[in-house]
N, C-alpha and C positions, 0 to 999 in steps of 0.2 A: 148302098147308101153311104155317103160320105161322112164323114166323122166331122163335128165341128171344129171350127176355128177358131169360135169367139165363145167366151163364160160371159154369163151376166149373172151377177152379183148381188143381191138384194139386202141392203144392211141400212136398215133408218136410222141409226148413230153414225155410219160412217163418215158422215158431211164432215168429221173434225180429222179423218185420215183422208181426205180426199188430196192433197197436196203430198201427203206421203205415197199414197198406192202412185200417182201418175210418175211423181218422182224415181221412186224404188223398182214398179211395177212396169213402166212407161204403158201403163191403161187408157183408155179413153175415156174419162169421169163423164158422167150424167147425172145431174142432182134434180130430182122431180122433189118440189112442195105439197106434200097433202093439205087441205085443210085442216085448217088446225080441231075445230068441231069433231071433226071426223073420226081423228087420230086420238083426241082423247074418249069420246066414244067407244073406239076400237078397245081401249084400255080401260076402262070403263067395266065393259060386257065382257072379257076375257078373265077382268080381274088380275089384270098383269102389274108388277110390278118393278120399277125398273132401281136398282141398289147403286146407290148416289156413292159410296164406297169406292165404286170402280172408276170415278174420276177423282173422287180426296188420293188415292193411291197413284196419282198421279200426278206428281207435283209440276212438274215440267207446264204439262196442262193445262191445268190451274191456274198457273203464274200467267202462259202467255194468252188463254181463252177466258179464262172464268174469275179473276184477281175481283171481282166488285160482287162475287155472286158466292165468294167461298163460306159467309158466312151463314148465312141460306142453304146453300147443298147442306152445311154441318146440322144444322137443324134438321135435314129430312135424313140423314145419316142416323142422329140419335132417337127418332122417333116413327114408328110408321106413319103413313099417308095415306090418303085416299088417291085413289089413278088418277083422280081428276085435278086434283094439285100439283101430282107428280107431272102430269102431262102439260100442264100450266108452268113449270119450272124447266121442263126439256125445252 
């Protein structure tokens, strides 16, 4: 049996290094949309929570993605959320 040659990769934030990995990586990017419904559903029923921290810790980020939304993440930064909000602001 042959070893493969190709990874695939499965990160539903990575949409924001997607010009990074093709650049650094020379990958072949794929961006599939789930429904939105779906997605916060999925986060919903797991009870997952995604920590808004890891993009405030990012200033670079911020500045060039998120400049009109910074002070919104800070709000879900300082207080918890329901997934369904959280998933409403991803």
């Amino acid at each position: 049996m042959c070893a493969p040659t190709q990874a695939l990769i499965k990160d539903p934030i990575a949409l924001l290094s997607a010009g990074w990995l093709l650049t650094y990586f020379n990958l072949h990017v794929i961006c599939l949309i789930r429904n939105p419904l779906a997605f916060a559903g999925s986060l919903k029923h797991a009870n997952w929570h995604f920590d808004f921290r890891y993009l405030q810790q990012q200033p670079q980020v911020m500045h060039a993605y998120f400049p009109t939304w910074a002070e919104t993440i800070q709000r879900f930064c300082d207080a918890p959320r329901d997934p369904i909000d959280q998933a409403c602001l991803l």
